[in-house]
C-alpha positions in Angstrom: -73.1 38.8 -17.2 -69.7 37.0 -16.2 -69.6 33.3 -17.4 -67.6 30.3 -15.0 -64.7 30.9 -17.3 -64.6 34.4 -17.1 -65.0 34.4 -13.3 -62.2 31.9 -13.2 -59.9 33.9 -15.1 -60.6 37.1 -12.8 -59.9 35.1 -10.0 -56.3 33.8 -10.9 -55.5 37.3 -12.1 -56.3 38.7 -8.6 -54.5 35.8 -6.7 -51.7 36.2 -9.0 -51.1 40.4 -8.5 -51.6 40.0 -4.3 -49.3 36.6 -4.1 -52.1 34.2 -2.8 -52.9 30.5 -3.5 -56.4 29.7 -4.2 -57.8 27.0 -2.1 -61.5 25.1 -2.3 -62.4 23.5 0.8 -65.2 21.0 1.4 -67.5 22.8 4.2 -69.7 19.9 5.0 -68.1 19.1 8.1 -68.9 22.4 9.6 -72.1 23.9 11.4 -74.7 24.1 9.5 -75.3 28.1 10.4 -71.8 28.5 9.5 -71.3 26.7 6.2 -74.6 29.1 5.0 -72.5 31.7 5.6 -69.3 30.8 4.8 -68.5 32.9 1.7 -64.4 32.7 1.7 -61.3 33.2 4.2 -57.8 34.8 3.9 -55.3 33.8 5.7 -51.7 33.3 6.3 -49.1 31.2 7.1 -45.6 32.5 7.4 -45.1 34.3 4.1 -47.6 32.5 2.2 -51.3 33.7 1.8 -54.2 31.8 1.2 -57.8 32.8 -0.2 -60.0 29.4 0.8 -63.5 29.1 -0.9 -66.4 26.8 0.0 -66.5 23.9 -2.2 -69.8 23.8 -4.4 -69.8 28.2 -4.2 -71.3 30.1 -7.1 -68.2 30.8 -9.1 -70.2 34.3 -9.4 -69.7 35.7 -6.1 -65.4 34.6 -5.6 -64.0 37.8 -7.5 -66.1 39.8 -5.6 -65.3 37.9 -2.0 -61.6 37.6 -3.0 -61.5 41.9 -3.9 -63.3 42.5 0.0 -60.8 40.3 1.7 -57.8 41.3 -0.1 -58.8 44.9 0.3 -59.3 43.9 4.4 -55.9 42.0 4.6 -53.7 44.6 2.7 -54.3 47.3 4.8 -53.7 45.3 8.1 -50.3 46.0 9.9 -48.5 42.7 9.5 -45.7 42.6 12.8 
């Protein structure tokens, strides 16, 4: 089992080799359907990328949301 630490580490090494900034956001402002499934977000802003977590999120599940969005937003056509 991945500890916190480990999970951490795995996630900086990821966001290091695609270019992205790690973000944590608090979701407690949003719906509450939507903050329950809220597991992460990719996105960009000129030449930056972002990978945006929900504040309080099982430090378990972010490698594996950060490897399913970066795999989703690399193979999109950027204009």
């Amino acid at each position: 089992m991945e500890t916190h630490a480990a999970n951490d580490e795995i996630l900086a090494v990821l966001a290091a080799e695609h270019g992205v900034t790690v973000e944590e956001w608090d979701t407690a402002s949003l719906d509450p359907m939507l903050r329950e499934h809220f597991m992460g977000w990719h996105h960009r802003i000129g030449d930056r990328r972002y990978l945006i977590f929900p504040k309080g999120q099982d430090p378990a599940e972010r490698p594996s949301v950060a490897r399913a969005l970066l795999a989703r937003t690399n193979g999109e056509v950027q204009a």
